[in-house]
N, C-alpha and C positions, 0 to 999 in steps of 0.2 A: 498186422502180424506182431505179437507180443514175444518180444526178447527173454534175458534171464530174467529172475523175481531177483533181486537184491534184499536182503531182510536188514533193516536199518537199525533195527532195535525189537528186545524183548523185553516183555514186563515181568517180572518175576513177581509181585502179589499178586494171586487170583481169585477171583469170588468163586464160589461153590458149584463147582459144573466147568468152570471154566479151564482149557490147559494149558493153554498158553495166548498169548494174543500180543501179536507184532506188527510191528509198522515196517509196507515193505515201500521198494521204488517198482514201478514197472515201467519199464522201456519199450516203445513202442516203434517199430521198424517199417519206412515206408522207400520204396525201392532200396533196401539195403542198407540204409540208414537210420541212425534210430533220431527222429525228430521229436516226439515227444516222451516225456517221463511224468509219471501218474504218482503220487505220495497216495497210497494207502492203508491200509490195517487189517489182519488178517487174526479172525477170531476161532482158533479151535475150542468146539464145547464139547463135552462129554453127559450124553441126555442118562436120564434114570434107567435106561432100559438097556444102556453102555454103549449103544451109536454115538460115532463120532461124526461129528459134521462141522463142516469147513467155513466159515463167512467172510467175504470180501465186502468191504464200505467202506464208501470215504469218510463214512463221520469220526470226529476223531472225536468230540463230545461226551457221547453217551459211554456210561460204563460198559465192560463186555457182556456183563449178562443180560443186559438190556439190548444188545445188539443182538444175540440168540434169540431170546424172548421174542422179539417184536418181525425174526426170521419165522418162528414157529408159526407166532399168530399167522404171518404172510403165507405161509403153505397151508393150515387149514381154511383158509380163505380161498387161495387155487382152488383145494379139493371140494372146498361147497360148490364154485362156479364150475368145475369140472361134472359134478354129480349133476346140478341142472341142466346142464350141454345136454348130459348122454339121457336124461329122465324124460325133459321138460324142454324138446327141441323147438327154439321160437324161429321155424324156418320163414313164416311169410308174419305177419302184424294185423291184426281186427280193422288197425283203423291207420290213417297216414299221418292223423295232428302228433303233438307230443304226449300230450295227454292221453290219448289212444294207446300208445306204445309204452307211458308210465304204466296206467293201469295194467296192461298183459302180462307186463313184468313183476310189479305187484301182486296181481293173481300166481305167477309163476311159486315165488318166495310163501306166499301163503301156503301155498302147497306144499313146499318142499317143507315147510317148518310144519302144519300139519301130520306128515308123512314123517317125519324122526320123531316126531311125540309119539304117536299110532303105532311106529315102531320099537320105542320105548318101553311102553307101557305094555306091548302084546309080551315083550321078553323074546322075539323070535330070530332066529339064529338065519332067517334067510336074507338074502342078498336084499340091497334096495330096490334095487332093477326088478328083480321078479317081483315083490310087494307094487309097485307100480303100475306091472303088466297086469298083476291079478286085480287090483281095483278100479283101474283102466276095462278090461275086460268084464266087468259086472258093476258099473257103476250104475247102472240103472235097475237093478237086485236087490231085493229085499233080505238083508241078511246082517247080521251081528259084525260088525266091521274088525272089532277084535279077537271076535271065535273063528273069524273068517283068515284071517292072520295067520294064528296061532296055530289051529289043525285045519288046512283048507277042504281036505277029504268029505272030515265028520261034517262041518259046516255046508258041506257043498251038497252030501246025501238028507240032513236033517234038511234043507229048504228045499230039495226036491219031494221026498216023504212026505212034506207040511202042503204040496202043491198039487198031489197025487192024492193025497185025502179027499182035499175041494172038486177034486173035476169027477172023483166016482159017486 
């Protein structure tokens, strides 16, 4: 159970983004008591897009926008391993060595980096989930993998039309 925040000190020069960034105490309360105290620092940034967000670290080191920065990187990093979870679920493993289960995972990341290029390049405004579903569902289809993207319809009636030729 975490007590008051004590703020111990403020800096008053800031780098660019940055609004403040302070060194607090946090006091830590166990039956009623506070036994331990935590020396922290606490970074508010202000992103390009005017979100404010909050960072707690113990590093006292690095300057604040390097403690932002290197928060940022850490949440697009979540949201990659979050997008493979929901895409590219690895419920059971090929094989049980390590190298079995390197590889699957390797294949995993192939794909996922595959599929943002594919997506890229199509320029297409749909979700990643459904791009997944749909080439999940015709990966064995002979079809323009970026016409296929971009208008699924036309691409879907132009290889049926092309298959409809061949069988009259």
């Amino acid at each position: 159970h975490v007590t008051k925040v004590l703020v111990d000190k403020t800096k008053k020069k800031q780098a660019i983004g940055v609004i403040k960034e302070q060194y607090i105490t946090v006091g830590i309360k166990t039956n009623g008591t506070v036994t331990e105290r935590l020396k922290l620092r606490r970074v508010i940034y202000k992103a390009k897009d005017g979100k404010r967000y909050i960072y707690i670290t113990n590093d006292f080191t690095l300057p604040a926008s390097k403690i932002a920065t290197i928060y940022k990187n850490r949440w697009m990093i979540e949201l990659l391993f979050k997008q493979i979870k929901q895409n590219f679920p690895l419920r059971y493993f090929w094989g049980e060595s390590d190298n079995a289960i390197k590889m699957q995972v390797y294949c995993v990341l192939i794909a996922q980096l595959l599929m943002v290029v594919i997506r890229k390049k199509a320029a297409t405004k749909k979700s990643f989930a459904n791009m997944i579903t749909v080439i999940r569902l015709h990966l064995m289809s002979y079809v323009d993998l970026l016409e296929f993207i971009k208008d699924t319809y036309k691409a879907w009636r132009k290889t049926h039309n092309a298959s409809f030729a061949f069988s009259t």
